[in-house]
C-alpha positions in Angstrom: -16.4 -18.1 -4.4 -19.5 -17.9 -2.0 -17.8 -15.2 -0.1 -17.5 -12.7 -3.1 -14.2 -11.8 -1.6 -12.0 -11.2 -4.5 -8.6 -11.2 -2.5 -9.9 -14.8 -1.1 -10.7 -16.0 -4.6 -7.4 -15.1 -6.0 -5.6 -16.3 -2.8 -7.0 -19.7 -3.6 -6.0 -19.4 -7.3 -2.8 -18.6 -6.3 -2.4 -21.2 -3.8 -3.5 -23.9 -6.4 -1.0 -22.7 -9.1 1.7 -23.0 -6.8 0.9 -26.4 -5.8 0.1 -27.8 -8.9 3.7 -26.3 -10.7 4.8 -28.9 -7.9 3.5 -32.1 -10.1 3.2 -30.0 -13.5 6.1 -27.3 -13.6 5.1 -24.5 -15.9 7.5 -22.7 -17.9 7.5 -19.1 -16.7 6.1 -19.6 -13.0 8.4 -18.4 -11.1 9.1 -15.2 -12.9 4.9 -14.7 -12.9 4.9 -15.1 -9.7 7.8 -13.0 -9.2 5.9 -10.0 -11.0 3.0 -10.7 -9.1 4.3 -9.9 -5.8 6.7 -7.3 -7.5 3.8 -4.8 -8.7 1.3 -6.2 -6.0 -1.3 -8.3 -8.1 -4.3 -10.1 -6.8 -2.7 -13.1 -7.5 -1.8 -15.8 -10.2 -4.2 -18.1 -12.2 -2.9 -21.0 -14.3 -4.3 -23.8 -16.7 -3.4 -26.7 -14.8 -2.6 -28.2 -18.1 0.5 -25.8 -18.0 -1.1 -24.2 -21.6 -2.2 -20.8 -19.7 -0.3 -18.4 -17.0 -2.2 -15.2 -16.2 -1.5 -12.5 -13.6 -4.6 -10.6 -12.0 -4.4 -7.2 -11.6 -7.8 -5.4 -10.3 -9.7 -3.6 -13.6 -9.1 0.0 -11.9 -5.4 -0.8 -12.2 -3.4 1.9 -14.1 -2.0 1.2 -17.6 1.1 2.4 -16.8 1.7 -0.4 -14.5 0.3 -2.7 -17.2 2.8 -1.5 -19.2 5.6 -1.6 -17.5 4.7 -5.4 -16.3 4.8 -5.9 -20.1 7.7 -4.4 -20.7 9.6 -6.6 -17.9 7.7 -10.1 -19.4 9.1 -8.9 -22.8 12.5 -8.6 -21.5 12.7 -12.2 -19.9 10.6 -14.4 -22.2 10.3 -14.8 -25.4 6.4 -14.5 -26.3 4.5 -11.2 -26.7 2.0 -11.7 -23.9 -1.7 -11.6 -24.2 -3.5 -9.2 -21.8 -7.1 -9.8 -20.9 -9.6 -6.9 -19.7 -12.8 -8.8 -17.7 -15.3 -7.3 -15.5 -16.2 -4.3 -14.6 
C-alpha cells in the first residue's frame, strides 16, 4: 500500500484470497477467479469471512466488458451480482 502501485495492491489481494480459500473455501472462487484472468482484471478481493467475493476492474474500464462479465456470472450462479463503482 506504501508503494501506491495498484497492480501490487491487487496482486497482494489476490494472493491472499487464494490462500485463504485454502482454510476457508468460498463458494464461487474459482469461477471469480476464472473471470478475472478471463477479461484481464486487476485482481480478486474477498471477505475472508467467505460473506464477500469481488473482482477489480480499473474505473476507466468499458461497460461493455462489465456487462458481459455480468452476463457470464448470471449464467453460472445463481445471485444477481452487486457491482461497485469507487474511485476516481
Amino acid at each position: 500500500m506504501q508503494s501506491n502501485d495498484p497492480a501490487a495492491l491487487f496482486h497482494a489481494s489476490s494472493r491472499s484470497a487464494e490462500l485463504n480459500d485454502r482454510l476457508v473455501p468460498k463458494k464461487g472462487f474459482s469461477l471469480a477467479s476464472r473471470l478475472a484472468d478471463e477479461f484481464h482484471a486487476l485482481g480478486i478481493i474477498a471477505a475472508h469471512t467467505g460473506t464477500y467475493l469481488g473482482i477489480v476492474f480499473p474505473s476507466s474500464v468499458d461497460q461493455d466488458l462489465l456487462t458481459s462479465v455480468q452476463v457470464k456470472l448470471l449464467n453460472e450462479v445463481p445471485v444477481e451480482p452487486l457491482v461497485f463503482h469507487v474511485g476516481a
